[in-house]
N, C-alpha and C positions, 0 to 999 in steps of 0.2 A: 504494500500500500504506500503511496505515496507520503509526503506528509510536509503540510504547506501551512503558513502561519498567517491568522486574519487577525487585523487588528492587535496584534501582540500578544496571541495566544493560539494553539493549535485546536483545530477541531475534534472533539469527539470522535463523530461520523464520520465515515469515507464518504466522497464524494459516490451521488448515485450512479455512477460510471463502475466504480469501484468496489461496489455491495457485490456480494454474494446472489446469482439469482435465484429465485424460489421455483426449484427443481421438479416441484408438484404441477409447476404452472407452465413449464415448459411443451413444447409441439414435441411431435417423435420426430422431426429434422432437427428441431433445436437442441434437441439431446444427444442424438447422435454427431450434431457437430461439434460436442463440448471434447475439447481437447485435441481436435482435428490437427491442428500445425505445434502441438505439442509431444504427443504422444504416438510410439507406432507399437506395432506386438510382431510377433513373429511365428510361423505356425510350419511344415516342413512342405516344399512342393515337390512337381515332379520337374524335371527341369526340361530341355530341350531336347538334349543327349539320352534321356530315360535315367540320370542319374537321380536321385535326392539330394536336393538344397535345400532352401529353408527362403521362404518369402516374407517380405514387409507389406505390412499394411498400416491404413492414416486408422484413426481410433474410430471411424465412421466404417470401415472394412473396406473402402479401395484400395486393391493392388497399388506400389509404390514400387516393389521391384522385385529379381530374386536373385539372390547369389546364392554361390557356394558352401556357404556352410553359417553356423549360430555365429561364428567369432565377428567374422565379415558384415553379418546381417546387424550386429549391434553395434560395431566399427562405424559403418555406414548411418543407422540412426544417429548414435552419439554428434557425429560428425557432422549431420546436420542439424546440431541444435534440438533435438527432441528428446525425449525422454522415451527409452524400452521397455516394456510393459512383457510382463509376462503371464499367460492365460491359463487356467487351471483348470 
């Protein structure tokens, strides 16, 4: 959260940009975008060759890519600034 000073004293509340939103209240698009350009997971595919890699997906489940192997698949998240999610 940010944190900005009005009048010579800092706000309580986050700015309503900044709250939390009410996840009850959400659309099923708006939820499944929650964490879209943050978050990827990885699950094992088949690759092109017929071998087993391992695919990226956005937290919404589009395809992002697939490589070779878990190490590469998280290489490759990390690297782009997101965070890897692992699915249970």
């Amino acid at each position: 959260m940010k944190s900005s000073i009005y009048n010579g004293s800092a706000p309580v509340m986050p700015h309503a940009a900044e709250r939390p939103a009410k996840v009850r209240q959400l659309s099923e698009s708006q939820f499944r975008s929650l964490g879209l350009r943050e978050v990827a997971y990885t699950r094992p595919a088949l690759m092109e060759d017929d071998e087993i890699g391992c695919a990226i997906y956005a937290a919404d489940g589009s395809l992002l890519a697939v490589v070779e192997d878990i190490e590469t698949a998280w290489g490759a998240i990390v690297q782009n600034d997101m965070i890897p999610a692992s699915l249970q």
